[in-house]
C-alpha positions in Angstrom: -10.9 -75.3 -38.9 -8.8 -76.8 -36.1 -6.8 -81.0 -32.4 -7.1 -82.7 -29.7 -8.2 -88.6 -20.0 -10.8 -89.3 -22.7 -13.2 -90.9 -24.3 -10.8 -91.5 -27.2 -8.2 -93.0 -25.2 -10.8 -95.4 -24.0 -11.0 -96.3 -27.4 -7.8 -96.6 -27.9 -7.8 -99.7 -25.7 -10.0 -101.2 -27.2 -9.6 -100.9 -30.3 -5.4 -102.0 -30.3 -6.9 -105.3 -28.9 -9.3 -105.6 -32.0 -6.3 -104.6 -34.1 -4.6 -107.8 -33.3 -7.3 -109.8 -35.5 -4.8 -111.3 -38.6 -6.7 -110.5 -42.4 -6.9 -114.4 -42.9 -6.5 -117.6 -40.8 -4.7 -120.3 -42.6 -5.2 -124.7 -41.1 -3.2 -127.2 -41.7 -3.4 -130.5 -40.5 -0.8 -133.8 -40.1 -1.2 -137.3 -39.3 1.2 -139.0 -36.8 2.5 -141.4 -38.8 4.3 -138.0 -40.2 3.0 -138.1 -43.7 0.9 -134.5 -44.5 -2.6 -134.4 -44.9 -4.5 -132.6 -47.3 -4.0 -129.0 -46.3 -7.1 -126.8 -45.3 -6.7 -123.4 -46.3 -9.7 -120.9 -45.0 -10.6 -117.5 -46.0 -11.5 -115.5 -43.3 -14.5 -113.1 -44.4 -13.4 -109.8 -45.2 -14.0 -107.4 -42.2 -16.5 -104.3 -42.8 -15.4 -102.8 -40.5 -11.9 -100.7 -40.8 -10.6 -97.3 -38.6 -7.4 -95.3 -37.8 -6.2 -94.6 -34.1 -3.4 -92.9 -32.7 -2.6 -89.2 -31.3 -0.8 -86.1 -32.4 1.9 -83.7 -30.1 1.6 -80.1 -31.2 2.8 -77.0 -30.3 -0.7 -74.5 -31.4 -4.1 -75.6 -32.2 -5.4 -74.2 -35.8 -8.8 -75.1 -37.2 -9.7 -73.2 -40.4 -7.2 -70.6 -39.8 -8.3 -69.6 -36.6 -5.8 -70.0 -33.4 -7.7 -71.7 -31.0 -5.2 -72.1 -28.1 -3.2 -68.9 -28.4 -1.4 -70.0 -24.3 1.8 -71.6 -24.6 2.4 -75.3 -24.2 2.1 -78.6 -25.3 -1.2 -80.1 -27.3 -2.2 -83.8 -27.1 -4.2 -84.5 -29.3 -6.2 -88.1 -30.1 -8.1 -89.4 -32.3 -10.7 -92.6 -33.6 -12.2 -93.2 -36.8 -14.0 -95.8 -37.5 -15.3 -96.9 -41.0 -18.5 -98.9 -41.7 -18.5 -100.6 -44.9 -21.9 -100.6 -46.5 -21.9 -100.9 -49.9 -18.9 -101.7 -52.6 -20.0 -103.0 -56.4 -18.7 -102.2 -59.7 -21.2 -99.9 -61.0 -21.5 -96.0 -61.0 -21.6 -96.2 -57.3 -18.7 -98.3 -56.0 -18.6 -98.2 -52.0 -21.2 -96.2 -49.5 -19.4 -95.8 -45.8 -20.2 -95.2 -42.6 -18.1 -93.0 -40.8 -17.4 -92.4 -37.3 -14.7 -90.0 -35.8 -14.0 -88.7 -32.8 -11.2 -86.0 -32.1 -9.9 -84.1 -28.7 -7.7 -81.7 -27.7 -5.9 -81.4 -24.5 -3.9 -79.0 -23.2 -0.7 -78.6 -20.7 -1.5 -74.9 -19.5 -4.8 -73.4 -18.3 -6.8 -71.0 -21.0 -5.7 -67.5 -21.1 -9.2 -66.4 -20.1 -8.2 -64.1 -16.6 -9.5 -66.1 -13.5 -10.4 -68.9 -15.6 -8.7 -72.1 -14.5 -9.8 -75.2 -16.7 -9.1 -79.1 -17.0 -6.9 -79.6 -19.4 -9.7 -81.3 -22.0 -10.9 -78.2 -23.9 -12.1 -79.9 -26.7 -13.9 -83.1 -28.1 -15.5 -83.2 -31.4 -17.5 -86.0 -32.7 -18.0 -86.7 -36.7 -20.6 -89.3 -38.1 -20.7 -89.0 -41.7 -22.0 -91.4 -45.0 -19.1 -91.4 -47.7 -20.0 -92.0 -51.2 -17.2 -93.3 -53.9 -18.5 -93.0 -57.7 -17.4 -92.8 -60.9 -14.1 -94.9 -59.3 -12.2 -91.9 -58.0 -14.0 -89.2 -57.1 -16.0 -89.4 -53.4 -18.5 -87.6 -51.7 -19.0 -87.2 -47.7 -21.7 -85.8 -45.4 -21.1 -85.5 -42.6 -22.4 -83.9 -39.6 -20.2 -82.1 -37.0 -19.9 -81.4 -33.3 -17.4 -79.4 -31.4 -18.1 -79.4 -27.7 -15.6 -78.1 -24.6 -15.4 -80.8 -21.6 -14.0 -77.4 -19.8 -16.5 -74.9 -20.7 -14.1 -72.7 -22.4 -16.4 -72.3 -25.4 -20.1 -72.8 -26.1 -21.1 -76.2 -28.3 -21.1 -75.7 -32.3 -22.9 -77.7 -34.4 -22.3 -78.3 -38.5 -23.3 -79.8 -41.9 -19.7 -80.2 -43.2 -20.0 -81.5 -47.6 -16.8 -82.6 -49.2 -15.8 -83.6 -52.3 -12.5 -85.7 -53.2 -11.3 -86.2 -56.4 -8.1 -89.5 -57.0 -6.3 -88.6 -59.6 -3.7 -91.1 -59.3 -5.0 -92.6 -62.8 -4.6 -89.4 -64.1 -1.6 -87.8 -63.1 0.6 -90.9 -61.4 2.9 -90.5 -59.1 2.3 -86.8 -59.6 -1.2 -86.7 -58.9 -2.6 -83.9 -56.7 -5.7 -85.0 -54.9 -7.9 -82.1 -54.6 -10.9 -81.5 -52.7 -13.3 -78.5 -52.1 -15.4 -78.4 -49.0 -18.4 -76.9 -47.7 -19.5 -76.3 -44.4 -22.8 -74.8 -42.8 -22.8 -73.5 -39.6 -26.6 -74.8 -37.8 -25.8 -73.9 -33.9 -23.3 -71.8 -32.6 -20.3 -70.8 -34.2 -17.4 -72.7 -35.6 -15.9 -69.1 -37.1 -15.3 -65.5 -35.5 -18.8 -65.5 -34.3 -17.8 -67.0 -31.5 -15.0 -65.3 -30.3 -13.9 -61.9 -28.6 -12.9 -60.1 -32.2 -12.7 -56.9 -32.7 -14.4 -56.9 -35.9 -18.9 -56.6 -36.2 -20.2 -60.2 -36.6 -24.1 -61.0 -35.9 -23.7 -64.0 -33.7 -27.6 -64.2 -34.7 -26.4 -66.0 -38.3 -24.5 -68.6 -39.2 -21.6 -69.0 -40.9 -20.2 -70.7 -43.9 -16.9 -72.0 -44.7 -15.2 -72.8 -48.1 -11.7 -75.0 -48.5 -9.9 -75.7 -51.7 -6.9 -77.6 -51.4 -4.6 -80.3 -52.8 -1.9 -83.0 -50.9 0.1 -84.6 -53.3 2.5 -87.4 -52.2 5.2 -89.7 -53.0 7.0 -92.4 -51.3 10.6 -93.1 -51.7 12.8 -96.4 -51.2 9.5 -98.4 -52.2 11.1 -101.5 -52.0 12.0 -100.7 -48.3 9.7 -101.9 -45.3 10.5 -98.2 -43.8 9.7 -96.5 -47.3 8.9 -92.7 -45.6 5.9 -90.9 -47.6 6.5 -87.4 -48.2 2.6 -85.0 -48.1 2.8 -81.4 -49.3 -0.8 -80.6 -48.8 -1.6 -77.0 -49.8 -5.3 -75.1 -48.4 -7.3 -72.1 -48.4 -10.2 -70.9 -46.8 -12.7 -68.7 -47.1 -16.1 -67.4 -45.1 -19.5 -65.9 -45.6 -22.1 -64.1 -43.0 -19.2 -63.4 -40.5 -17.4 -66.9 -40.4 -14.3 -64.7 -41.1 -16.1 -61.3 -40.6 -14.8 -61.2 -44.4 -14.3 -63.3 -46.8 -10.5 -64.3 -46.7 -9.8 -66.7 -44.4 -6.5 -68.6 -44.2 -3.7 -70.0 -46.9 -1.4 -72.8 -46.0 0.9 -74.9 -46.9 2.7 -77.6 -44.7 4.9 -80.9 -45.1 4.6 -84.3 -43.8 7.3 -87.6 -43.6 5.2 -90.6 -42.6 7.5 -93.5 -42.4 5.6 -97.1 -41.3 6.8 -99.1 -38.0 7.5 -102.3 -39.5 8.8 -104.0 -36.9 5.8 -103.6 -35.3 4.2 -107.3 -36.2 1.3 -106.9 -38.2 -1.3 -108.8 -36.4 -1.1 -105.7 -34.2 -2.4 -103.2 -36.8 -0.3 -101.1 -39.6 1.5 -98.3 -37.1 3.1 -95.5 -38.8 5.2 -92.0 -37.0 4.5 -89.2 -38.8 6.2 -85.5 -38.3 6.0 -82.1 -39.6 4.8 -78.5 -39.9 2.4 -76.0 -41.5 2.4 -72.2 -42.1 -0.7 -70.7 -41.9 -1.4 -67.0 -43.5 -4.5 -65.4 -42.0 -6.9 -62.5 -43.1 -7.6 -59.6 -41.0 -10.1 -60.8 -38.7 -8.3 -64.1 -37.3 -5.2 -62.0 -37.1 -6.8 -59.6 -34.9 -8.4 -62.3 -32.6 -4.8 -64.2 -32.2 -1.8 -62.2 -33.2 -2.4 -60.0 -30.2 -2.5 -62.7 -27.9 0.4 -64.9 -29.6 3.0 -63.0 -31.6 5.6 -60.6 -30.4 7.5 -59.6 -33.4 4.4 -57.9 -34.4 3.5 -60.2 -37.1 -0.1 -61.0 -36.8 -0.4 -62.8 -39.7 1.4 -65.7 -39.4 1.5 -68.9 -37.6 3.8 -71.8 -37.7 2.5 -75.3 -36.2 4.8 -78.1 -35.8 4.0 -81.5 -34.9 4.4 -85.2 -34.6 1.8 -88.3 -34.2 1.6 -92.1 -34.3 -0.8 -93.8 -34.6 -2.2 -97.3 -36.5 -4.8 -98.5 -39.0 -6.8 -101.8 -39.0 
C-alpha cells in the first residue's frame, strides 16, 4: 500500500563495493621461456547471497491505494534487498530464501500537518520474510512488515503480509502474465484508513486486512541488443476488511514500465538498469475522501496519476 540521509543509503555503499565481486575467477599461468603452461581454471563457489539496490524519483507516494504524501514535491525513494539463499534441490521444494528489505521515503517539502515542520525522512519500512519456490513456478512468501516514521508524522504499523506468485512463462511464453494474490493482516497499528484523519467510522480498536490481485506481464524487445529495454504492464486491485478501506473497495491500477539495462556499466560492478514510468490509480470512497480533498483541484477525487523514474543494480 505505498516509497521512500538513511540507513539505506548507508547500505548503498556498502553494498556497490560488494557488487564489484566477478561470478568466477579464472588463472592462468606461463613459464619464461614463453611456452604456456597448463592453464588453471577455478570455479569460484556460487554466492548465497544475492540483493537489488538502487532508488526511485517520484512525484506522489501511493501504498495500497492510499495517498500518503498528498504536499507537493519531489519523493526520493531508496531501497535494499537482500536475498539469503537457503535451500535449492530438485524435488517438490526447489529453493527456501531469506529475505531482507528495507525501503524509505523522503520528502522535499514539510507534511501538510498545520504547524507541523518535519525532517524530510517520513518513512522507513523494514521487510524480513522466508520465500518458498515449489512445484518449479509457483512461490510462496511470509513475510513480516514494519512501517515506522523517522519524523513522527504517523504512529508505527506492524504486519503479517502472505503472497503467493505464480511463473507462467512455461505456460503462456512470451505472453505469460505472472499473477499473484496477496494477503495481509494488520497486528499493531494501522497500515489502512484506521490510521488516518477520514471522514468515514473506522474502529482503530481492530485491525485491518488487505487483499491484492494482480498480474505484470512483460516482454523485451531488440533481444539481441546489450540495451534490450523491457516493457511491464502490471495491472492491481485492492481490497479491505474491518475498516482497512472503511469498505471493501480499495484501489484499481494499472501502470507501465521501460527498463532498459546500463551496459556500459562493466559488470564486475553489478547489473545496473534505468527504469521510467507511470501508474493510474482508481480509489474507492474512503481513500478518495482522505486525499482528493487535500490533492485534486478539478474535483476529481478519484484519481491519481504517479510518475516516476529509478536506477538501481542487482548482484
Amino acid at each position: 500500500m505505498v516509497t521512500k540521509h538513511n540507513i539505506a543509503a548507508l547500505f548503498a555503499v556498502a553494498l556497490c563495493g560488494l557488487a564489484a565481486v566477478p561470478a568466477t575467477v579464472k588463472a592462468g599461468t606461463e613459464v619464461a621461456s614463453g611456452k604456456e603452461s597448463k592453464a588453471v581454471v577455478e570455479e569460484a563457489k556460487k554466492s548465497y547471497i544475492s540483493g537489488d539496490i538502487g532508488f526511485t524519483v517520484t512525484n506522489d507516494y501511493v501504498s495500497r491505494g492510499i495517498l500518503q504524501t498528498p504536499e507537493a514535491g519531489v519523493k526520493f525513494q531508496p531501497y535494499l534487498d537482500l536475498y539469503f539463499k537457503l535451500y535449492e534441490g530438485t524435488g517438490f521444494i526447489n529453493n527456501v530464501t531469506f529475505n531482507l528489505g528495507f525501503w524509505s521515503n523522503l520528502e522535499t517539502d514539510d507534511h501538510f500537518y498545520p504547524g507541523k515542520k518535519t525532517s524530510v525522512w517520513e518513512e522507513f519500512d523494514y521487510m524480513p520474510g522466508i520465500a518458498v519456490t515449489f512445484a518449479k513456478n509457483f512461490t510462496f512468501t511470509v513475510s513480516y512488515f514494519e512501517f515506522d516514521s523517522p519524523n513522527q508524522t504517523f504512529s508505527a504499523a506492524r504486519s503479517i503480509n502472505l503472497n503467493l506468485a505464480y511463473n507462467d512463462t512455461d505456460l503462456l511464453g512470451m505472453w505469460a502474465l505472472h499473477p499473484h494474490v496477496t494477503f495481509l493482516q494488520e497486528v499493531d497499528g494501522h497500515a489502512g484508513m484506521n490510521n488516518a484523519a477520514s471522514a468515514s467510522p473506522v474502529n482503530t480498536a481492530k485491525c485491518g486486512q488487505y487483499y491484492e490481485v494482480g498480474i505484470a506481464p512483460s516482454f523485451t524487445f531488440m533481444k539481441d541488443s546489450k540495451y534490450a529495454p523491457t516493457l511491464t504492464l502490471p495491472v492491481t486491485a485492492g481490497f479491505g476488511s474491518n475498516g482497512f478501506y472503511g469498505s471493501g473497495f480499495g484501489y484499481a491500477s494499472a501502470g507501465g514500465t521501460i527498463s532498459v539495462p546500463l551496459a556500459f556499466i562493466p559488470s564486475g560492478f553489478g547489473a545496473w538498469t534505468a527504469s521510467a514510468g507511470g501508474t493510474y490509480y482508481y480509489v474507492g470512497k474512503y481513500p478518495a475522501d482522505v486525499a482528493g480533498p487535500l490533492t485534486f483541484s478539478n474535483g476529481d477525487r478519484h484519481s491519481i496519476g504517479v510518475a516516476f523514474t529509478s536506477i538501481g543494480l542487482t548482484f
